[in-house]
C-alpha positions in Angstrom: 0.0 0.0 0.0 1.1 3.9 -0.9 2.6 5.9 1.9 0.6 8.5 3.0 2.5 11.8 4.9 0.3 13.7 7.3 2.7 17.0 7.5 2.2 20.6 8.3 4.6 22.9 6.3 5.3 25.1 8.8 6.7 22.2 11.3 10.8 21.9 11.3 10.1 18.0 12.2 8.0 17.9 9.3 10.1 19.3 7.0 13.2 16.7 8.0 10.5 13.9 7.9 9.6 14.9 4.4 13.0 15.3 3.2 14.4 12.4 4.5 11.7 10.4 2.9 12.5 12.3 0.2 16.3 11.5 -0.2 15.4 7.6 0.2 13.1 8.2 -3.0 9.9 7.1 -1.5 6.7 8.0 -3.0 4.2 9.1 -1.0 0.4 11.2 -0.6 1.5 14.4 1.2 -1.4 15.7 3.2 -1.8 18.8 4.8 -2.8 17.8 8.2 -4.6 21.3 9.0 -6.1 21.5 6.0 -7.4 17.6 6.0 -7.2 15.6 8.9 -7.7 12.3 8.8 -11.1 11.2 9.6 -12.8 9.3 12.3 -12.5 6.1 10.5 -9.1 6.7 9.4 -7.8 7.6 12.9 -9.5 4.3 14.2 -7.4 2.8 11.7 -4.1 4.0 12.3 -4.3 4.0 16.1 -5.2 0.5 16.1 -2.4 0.0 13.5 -0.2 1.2 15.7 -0.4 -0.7 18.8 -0.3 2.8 20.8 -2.5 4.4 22.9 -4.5 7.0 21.6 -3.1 9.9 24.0 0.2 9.0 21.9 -1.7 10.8 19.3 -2.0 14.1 20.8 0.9 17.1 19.8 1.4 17.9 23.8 3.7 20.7 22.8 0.8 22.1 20.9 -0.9 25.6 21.4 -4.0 24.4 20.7 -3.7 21.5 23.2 -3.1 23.7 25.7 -5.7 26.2 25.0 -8.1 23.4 25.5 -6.9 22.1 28.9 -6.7 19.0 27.4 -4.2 17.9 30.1 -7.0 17.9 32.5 -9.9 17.0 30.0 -8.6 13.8 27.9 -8.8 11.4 30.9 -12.3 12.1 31.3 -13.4 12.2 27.4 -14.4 8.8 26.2 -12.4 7.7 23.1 -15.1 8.2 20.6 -15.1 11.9 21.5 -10.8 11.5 21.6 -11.5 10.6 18.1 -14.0 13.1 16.7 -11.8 15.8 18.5 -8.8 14.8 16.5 -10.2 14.8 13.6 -11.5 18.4 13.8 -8.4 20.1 14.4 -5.0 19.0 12.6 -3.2 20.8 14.9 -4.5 18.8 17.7 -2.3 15.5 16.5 1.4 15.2 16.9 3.0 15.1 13.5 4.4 13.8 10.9 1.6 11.3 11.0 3.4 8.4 8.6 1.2 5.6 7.5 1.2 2.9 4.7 -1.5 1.0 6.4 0.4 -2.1 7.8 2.7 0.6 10.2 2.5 3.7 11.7 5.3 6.5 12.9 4.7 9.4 14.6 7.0 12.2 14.9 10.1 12.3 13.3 13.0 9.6 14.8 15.5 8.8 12.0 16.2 5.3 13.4 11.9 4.9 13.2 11.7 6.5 10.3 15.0 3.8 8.9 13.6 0.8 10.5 9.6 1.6 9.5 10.6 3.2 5.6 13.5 2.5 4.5 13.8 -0.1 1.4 
């Protein structure tokens, strides 16, 4: 299955994350994660892909994560409204979101991104 980069121009990890997938030559679907976030469904998908928990899935360091006292709020929200949450706001999930569909990284770690991508 195609890769599918979930990046945010603006984001210095993004940016290495793109261009180091970009100097192994791998294709992949870039996708502006503010401008379309996954979707329920796909977030379902990729957590459970993933093996990790969906408060992985949150960008911590984010503005908009802390605007939202979602320190305080995401142990009490259920994960179906985790999920639809997500989904509304890019900004809300830590990025580069990296998915072919059989693996998952998050962030940018070269030795992830070597043993997850690399050919």
């Amino acid at each position: 299955m195609a890769i599918t980069y979930y990046g945010y121009p603006k984001c210095g990890t993004c940016r290495k994350a793109k261009a180091w997938l970009d100097a192994e030559g791998l294709e992949y679907h870039d996708v502006h994660i503010v401008e379309t976030p996954p979707t329920i469904e796909e977030l379902k998908k990729i957590v459970e892909t993933s093996g990790l928990s969906l408060k992985k899935f949150y960008n911590t360091s984010g503005m908009k994560y802390r605007e939202l006292g979602l320190k305080d709020n995401l142990p009490t929200m259920s994960d179906d409204e985790q999920f639809e949450l997500l989904s509304s706001d890019g900004m809300l999930i830590k990025r580069p979101l990296v998915t072919d569909g059989s693996k998952v990284t998050l962030g940018y770690k070269e030795s992830d991104f070597i043993e997850n991508w690399k050919r």
